[in-house]
DOROTOR-195648 format. One record per residue: residue number from 1; x, y, z of N, C-alpha, C in turn. Coordinates in nm, 2 decimals, decimal comma, always signed. Each point is the difference from the previous one (the first is absolute). Layout:
<rokes>
{roke NUM {X Y Z} {X Y Z} {X Y Z}},
...
</rokes>
This chain:
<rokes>
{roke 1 {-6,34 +2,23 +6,91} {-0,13 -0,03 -0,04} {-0,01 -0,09 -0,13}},
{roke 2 {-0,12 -0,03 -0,04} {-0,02 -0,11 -0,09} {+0,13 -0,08 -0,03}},
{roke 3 {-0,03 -0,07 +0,12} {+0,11 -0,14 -0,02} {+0,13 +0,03 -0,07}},
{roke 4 {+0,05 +0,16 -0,01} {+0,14 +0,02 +0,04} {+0,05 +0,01 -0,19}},
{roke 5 {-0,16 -0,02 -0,07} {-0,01 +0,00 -0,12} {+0,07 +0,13 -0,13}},
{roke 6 {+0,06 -0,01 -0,10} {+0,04 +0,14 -0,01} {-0,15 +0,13 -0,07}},
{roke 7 {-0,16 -0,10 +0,06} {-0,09 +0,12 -0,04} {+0,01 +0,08 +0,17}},
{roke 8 {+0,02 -0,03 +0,10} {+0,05 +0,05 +0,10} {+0,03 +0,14 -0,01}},
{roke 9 {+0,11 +0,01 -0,13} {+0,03 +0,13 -0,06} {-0,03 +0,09 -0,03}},
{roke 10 {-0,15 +0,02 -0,05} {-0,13 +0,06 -0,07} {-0,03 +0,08 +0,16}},
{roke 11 {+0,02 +0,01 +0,10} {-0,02 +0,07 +0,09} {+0,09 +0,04 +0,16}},
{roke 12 {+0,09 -0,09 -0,06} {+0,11 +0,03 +0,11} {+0,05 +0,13 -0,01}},
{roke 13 {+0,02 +0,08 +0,11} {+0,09 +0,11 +0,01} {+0,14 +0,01 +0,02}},
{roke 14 {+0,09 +0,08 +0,00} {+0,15 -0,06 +0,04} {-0,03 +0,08 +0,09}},
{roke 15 {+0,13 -0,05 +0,13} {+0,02 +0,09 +0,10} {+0,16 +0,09 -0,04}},
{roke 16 {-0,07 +0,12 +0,08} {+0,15 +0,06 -0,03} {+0,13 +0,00 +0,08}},
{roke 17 {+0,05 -0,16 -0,03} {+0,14 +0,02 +0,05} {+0,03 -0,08 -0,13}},
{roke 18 {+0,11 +0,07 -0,05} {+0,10 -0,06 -0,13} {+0,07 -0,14 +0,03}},
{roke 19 {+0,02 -0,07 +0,13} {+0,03 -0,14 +0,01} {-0,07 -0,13 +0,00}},
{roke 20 {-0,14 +0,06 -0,01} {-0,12 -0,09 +0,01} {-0,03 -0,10 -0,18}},
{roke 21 {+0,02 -0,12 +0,09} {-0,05 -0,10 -0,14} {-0,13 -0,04 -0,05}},
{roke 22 {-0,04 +0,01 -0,09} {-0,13 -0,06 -0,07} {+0,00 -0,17 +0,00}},
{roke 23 {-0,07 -0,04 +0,04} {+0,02 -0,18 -0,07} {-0,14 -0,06 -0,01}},
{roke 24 {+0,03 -0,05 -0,13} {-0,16 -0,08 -0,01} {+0,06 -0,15 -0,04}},
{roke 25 {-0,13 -0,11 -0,02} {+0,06 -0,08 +0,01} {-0,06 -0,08 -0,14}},
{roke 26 {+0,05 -0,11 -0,08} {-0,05 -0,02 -0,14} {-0,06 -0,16 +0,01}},
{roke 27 {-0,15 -0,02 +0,00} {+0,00 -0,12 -0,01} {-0,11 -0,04 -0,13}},
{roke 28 {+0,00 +0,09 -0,09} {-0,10 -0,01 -0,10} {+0,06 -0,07 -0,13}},
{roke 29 {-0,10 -0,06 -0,09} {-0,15 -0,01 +0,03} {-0,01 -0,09 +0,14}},
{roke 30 {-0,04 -0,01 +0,09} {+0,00 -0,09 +0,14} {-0,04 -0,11 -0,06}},
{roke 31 {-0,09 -0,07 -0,11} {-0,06 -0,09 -0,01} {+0,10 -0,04 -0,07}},
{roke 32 {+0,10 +0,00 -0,07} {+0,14 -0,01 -0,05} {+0,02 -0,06 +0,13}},
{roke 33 {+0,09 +0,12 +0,10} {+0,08 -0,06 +0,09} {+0,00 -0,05 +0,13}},
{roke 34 {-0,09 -0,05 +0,03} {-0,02 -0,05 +0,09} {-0,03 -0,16 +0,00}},
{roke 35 {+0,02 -0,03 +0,10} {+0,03 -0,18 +0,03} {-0,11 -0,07 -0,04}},
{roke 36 {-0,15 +0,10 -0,07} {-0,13 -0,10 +0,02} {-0,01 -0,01 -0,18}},
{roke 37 {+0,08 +0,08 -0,04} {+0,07 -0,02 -0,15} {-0,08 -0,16 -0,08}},
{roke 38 {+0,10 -0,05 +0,06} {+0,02 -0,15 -0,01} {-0,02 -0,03 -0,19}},
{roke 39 {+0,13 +0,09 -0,05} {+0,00 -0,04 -0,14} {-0,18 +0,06 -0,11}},
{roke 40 {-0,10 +0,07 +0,08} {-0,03 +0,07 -0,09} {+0,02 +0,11 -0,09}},
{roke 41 {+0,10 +0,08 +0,03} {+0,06 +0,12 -0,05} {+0,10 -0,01 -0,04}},
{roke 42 {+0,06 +0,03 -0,09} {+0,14 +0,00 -0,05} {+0,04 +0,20 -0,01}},
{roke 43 {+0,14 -0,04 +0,03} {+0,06 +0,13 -0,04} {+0,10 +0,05 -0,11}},
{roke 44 {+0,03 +0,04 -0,10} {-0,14 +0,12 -0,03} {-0,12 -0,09 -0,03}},
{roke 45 {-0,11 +0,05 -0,01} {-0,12 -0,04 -0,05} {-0,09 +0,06 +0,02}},
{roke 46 {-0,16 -0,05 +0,02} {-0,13 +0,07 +0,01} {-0,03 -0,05 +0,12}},
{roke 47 {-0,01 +0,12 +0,12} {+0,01 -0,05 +0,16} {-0,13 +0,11 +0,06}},
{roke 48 {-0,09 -0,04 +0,06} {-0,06 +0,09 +0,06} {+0,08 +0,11 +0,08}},
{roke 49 {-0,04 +0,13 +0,04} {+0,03 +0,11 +0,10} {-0,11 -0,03 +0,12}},
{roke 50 {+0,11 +0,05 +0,10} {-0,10 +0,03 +0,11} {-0,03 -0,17 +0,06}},
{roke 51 {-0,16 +0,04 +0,08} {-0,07 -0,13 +0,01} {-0,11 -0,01 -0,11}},
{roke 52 {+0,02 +0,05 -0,16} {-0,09 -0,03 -0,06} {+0,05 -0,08 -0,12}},
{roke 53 {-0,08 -0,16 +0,08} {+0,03 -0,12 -0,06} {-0,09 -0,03 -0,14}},
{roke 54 {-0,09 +0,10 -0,02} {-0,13 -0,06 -0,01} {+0,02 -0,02 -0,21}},
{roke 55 {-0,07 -0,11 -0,05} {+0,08 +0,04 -0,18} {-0,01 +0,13 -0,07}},
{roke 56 {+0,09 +0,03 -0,03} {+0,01 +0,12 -0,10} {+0,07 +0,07 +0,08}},
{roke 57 {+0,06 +0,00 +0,13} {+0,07 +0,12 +0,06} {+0,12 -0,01 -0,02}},
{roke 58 {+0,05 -0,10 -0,05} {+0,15 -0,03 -0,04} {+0,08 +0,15 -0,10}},
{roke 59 {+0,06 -0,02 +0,06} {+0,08 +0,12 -0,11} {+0,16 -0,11 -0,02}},
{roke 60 {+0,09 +0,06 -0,09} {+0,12 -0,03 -0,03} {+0,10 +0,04 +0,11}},
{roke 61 {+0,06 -0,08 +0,06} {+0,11 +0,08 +0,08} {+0,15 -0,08 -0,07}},
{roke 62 {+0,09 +0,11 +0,01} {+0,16 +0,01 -0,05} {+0,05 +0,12 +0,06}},
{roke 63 {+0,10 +0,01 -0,04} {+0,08 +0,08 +0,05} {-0,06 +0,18 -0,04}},
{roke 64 {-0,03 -0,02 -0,08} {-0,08 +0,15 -0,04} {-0,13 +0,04 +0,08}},
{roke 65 {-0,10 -0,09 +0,06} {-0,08 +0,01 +0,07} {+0,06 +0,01 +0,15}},
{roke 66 {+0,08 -0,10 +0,03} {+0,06 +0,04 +0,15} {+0,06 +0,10 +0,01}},
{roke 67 {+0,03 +0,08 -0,13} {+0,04 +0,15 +0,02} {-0,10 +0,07 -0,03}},
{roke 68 {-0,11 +0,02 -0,06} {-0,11 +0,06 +0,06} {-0,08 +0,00 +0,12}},
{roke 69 {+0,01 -0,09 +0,04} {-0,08 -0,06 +0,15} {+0,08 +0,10 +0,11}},
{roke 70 {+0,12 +0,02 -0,06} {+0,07 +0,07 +0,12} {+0,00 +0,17 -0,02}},
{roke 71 {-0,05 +0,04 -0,09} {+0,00 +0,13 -0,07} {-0,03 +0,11 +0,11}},
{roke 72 {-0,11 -0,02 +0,10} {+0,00 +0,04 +0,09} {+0,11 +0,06 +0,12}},
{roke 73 {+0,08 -0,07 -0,04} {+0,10 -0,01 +0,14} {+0,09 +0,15 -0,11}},
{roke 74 {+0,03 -0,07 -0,12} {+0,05 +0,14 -0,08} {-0,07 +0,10 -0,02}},
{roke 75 {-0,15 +0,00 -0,03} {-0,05 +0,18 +0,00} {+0,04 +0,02 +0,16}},
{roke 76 {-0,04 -0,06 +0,11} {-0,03 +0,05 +0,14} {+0,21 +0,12 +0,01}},
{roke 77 {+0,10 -0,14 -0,04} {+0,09 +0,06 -0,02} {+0,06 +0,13 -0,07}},
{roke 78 {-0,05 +0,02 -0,08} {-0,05 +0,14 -0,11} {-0,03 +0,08 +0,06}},
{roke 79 {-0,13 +0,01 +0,04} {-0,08 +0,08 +0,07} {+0,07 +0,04 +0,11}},
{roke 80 {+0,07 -0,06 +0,08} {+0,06 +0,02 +0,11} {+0,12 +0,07 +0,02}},
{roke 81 {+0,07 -0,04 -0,11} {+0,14 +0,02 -0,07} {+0,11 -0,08 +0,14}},
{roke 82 {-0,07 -0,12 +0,01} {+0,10 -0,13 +0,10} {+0,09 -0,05 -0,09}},
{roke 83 {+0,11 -0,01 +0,04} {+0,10 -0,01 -0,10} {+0,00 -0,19 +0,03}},
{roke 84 {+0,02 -0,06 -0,12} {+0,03 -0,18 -0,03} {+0,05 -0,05 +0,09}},
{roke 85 {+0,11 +0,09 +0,10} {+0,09 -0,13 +0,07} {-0,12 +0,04 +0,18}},
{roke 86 {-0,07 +0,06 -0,04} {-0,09 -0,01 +0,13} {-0,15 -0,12 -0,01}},
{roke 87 {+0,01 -0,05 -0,08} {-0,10 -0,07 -0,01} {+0,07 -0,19 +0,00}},
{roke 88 {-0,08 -0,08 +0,11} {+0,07 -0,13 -0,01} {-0,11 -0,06 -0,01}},
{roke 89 {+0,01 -0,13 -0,06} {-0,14 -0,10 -0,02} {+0,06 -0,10 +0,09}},
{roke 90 {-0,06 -0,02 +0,10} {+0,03 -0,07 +0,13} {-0,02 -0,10 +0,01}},
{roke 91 {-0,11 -0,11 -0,09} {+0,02 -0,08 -0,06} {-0,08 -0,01 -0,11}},
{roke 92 {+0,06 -0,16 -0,06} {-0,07 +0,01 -0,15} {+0,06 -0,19 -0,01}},
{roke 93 {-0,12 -0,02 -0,05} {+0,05 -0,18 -0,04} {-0,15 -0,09 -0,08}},
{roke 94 {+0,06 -0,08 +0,00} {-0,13 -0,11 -0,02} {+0,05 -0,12 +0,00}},
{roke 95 {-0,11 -0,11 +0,02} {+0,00 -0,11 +0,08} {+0,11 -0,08 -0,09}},
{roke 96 {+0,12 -0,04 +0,04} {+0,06 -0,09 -0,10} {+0,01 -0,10 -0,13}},
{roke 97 {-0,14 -0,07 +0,03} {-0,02 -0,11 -0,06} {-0,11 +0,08 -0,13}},
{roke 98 {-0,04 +0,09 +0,01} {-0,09 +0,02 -0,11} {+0,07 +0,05 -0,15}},
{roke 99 {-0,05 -0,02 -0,11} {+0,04 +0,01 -0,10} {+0,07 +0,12 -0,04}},
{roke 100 {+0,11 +0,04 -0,06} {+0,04 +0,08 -0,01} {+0,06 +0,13 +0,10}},
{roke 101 {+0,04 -0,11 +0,16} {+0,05 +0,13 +0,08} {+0,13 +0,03 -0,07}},
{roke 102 {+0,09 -0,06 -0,06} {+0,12 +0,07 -0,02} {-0,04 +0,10 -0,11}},
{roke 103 {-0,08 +0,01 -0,07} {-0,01 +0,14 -0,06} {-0,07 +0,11 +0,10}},
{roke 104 {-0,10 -0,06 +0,06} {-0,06 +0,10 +0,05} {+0,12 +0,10 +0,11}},
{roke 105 {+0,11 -0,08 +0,07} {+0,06 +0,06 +0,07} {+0,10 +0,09 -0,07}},
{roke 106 {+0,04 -0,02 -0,13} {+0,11 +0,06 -0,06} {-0,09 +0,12 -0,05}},
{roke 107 {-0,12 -0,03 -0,05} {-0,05 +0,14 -0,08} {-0,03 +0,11 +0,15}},
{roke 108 {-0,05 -0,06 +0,07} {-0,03 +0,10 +0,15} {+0,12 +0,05 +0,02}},
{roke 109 {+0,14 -0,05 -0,01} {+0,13 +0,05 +0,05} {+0,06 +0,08 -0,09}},
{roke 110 {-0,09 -0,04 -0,09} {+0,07 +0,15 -0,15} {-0,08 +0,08 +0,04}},
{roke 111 {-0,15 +0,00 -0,01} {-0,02 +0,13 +0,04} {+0,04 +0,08 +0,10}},
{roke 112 {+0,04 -0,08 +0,10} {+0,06 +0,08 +0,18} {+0,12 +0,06 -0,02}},
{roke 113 {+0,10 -0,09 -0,13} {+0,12 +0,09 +0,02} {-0,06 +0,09 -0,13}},
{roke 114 {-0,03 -0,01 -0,09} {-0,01 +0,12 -0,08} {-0,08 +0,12 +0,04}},
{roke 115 {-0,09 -0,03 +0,11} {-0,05 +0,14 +0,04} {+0,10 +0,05 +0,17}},
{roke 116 {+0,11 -0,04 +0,01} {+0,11 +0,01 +0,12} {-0,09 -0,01 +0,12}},
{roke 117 {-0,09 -0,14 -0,02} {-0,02 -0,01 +0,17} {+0,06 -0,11 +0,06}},
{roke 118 {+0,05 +0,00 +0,16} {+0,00 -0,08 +0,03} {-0,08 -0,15 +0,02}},
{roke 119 {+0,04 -0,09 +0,02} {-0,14 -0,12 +0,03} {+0,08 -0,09 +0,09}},
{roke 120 {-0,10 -0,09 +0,05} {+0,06 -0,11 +0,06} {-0,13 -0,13 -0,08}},
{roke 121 {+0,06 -0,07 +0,01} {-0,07 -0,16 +0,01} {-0,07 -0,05 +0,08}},
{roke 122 {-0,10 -0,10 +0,00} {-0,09 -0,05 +0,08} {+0,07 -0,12 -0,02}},
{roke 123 {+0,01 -0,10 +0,03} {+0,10 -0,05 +0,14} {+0,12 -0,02 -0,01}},
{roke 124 {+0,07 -0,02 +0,12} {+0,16 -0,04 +0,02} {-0,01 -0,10 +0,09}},
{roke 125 {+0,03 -0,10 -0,02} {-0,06 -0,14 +0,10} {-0,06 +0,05 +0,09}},
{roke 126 {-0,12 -0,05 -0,05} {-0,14 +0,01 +0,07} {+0,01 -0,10 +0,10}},
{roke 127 {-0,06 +0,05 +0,11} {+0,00 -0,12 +0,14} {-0,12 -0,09 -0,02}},
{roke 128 {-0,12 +0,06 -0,04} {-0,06 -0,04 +0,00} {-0,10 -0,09 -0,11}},
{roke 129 {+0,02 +0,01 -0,06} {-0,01 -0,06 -0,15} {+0,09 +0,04 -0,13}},
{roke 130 {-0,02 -0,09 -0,11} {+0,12 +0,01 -0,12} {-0,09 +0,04 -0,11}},
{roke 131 {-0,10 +0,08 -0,01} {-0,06 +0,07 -0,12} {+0,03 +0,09 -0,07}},
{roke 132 {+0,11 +0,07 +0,07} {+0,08 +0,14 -0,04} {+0,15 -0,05 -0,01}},
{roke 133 {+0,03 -0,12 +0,06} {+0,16 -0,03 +0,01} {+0,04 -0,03 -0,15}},
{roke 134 {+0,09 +0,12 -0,08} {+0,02 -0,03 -0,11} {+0,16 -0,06 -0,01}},
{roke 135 {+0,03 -0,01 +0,07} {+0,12 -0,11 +0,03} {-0,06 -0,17 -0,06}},
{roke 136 {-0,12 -0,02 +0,03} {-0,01 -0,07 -0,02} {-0,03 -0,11 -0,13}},
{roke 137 {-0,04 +0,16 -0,10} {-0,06 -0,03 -0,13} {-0,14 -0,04 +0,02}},
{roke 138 {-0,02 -0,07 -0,11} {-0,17 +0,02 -0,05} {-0,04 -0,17 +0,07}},
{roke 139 {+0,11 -0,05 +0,05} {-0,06 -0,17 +0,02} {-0,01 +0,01 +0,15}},
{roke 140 {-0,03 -0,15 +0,01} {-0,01 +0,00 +0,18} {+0,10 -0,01 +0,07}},
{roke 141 {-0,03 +0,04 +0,12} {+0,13 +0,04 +0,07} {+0,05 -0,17 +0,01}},
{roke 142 {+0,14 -0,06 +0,01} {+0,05 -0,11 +0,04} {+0,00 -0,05 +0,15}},
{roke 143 {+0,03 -0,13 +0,02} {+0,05 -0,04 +0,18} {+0,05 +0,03 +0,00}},
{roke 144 {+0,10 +0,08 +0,01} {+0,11 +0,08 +0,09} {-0,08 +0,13 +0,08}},
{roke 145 {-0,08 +0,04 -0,10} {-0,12 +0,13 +0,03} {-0,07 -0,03 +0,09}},
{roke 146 {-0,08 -0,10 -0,01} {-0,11 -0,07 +0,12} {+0,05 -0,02 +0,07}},
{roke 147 {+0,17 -0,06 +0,02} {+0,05 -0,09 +0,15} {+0,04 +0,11 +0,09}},
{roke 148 {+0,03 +0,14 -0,09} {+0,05 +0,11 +0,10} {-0,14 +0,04 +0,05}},
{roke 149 {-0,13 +0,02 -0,07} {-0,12 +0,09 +0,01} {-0,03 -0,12 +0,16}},
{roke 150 {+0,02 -0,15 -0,04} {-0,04 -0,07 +0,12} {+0,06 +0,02 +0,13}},
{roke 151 {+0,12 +0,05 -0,04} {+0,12 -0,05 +0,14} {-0,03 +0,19 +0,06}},
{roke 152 {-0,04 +0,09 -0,05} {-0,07 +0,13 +0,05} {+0,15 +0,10 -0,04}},
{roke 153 {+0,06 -0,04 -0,08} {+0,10 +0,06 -0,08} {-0,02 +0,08 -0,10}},
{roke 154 {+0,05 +0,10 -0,07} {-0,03 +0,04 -0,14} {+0,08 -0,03 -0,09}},
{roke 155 {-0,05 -0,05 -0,10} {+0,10 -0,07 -0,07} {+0,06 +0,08 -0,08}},
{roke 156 {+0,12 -0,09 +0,02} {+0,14 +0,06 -0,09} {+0,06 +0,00 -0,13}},
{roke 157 {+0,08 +0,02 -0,05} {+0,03 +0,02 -0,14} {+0,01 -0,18 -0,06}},
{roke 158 {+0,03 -0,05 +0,12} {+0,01 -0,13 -0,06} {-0,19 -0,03 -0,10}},
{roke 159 {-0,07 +0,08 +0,05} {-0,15 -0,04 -0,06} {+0,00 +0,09 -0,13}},
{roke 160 {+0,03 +0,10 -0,05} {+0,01 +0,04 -0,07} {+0,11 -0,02 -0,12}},
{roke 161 {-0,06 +0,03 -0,12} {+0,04 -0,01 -0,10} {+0,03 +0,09 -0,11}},
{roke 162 {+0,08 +0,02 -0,10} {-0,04 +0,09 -0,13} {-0,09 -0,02 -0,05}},
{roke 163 {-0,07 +0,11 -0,04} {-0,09 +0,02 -0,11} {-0,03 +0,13 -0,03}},
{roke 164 {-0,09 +0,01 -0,17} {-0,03 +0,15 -0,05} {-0,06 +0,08 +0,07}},
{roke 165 {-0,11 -0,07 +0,13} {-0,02 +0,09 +0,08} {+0,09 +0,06 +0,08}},
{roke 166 {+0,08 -0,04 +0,09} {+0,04 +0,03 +0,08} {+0,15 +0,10 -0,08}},
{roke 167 {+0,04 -0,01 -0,12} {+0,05 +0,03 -0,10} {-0,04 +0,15 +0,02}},
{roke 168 {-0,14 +0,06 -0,03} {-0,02 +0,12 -0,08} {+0,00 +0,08 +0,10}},
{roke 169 {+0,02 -0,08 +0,16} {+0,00 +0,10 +0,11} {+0,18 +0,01 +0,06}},
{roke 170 {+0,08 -0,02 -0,07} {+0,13 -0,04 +0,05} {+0,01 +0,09 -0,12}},
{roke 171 {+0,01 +0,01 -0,10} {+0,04 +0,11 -0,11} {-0,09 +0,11 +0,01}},
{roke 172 {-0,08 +0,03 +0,04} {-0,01 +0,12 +0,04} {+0,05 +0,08 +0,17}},
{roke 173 {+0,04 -0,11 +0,08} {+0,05 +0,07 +0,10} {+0,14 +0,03 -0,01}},
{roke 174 {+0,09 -0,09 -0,11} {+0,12 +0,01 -0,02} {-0,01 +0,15 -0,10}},
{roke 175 {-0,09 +0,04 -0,05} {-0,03 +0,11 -0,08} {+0,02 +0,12 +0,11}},
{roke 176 {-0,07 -0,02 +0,10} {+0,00 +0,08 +0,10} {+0,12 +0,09 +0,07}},
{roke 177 {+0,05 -0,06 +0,01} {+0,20 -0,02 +0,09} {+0,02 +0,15 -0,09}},
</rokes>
């Protein structure tokens, strides 16, 4: 329920089998990370919550706020006594090109490993568009990208490149191991 959000938490019950996972998913502030962005928000900075665009609803978002935003998922865990390695964030990203994804993704991945949850990423070559493809960095995708997307291929490593994005997700999976 609510879009898989961690206020979801504020009334979920667990079920009683001890193999069962929690997962919510992180896309806040949305007006942050999402594709319609288009370079008004930077991260950290003063980003609306929610869908409330309207002036003055801005608050600060960093890494201290994206760990309050998620507070919920920890009292629910409390309260429950669900132990950290039962809880996964199923996904979590924001749209490549906007200001400050490579922090936003590293502060989200400290908070996941410092409260022992699992997570995954929102995308791994995406079929259908490159807004999440952080292989690809913060610029436009190249012709090698397009000639595969044209020919009904997915394109291959030859289209990708290094960068700090794709960086903060390769050091924390190598963390993982």
């Amino acid at each position: 329920g609510f879009f898989s959000t961690p206020w979801a938490f504020k009334i979920l019950e667990p079920v009683p089998d001890p193999k069962t996972l929690y997962s919510f998913h992180l896309y806040e502030p949305y007006a942050y990370t999402n594709r319609l962005n288009e370079g008004r928000y930077r991260y950290p900075g003063k980003i609306p919550i929610g869908e409330r665009t309207t002036p003055g609803s801005a608050q600060e978002w960093n890494e201290k706020q994206l760990e309050t935003f998620l507070e919920p998922v920890v009292a629910w865990q409390h309260r429950h006594r669900i132990p950290a390695q039962r809880v996964f964030v199923g996904e979590f990203g924001v749209f490549r090109t906007n200001p400050g994804a490579e922090a936003y993704l590293r502060d989200a991945i400290r908070i996941f490993e410092h409260k022992g949850w699992h997570w995954a990423f929102y995308s791994f070559w995406e079929d259908a568009w490159a807004g999440m493809d952080y292989e690809l960095g913060t610029g436009k995708p190249g012709a090698a990208y397009w000639s595969a997307i044209e020919a009904g291929r997915m394109p291959g490593p030859e289209t990708y490149r290094a960068n700090p994005l794709w960086q903060v997700l390769i050091d924390a999976l190598r963390k993982t191991k």
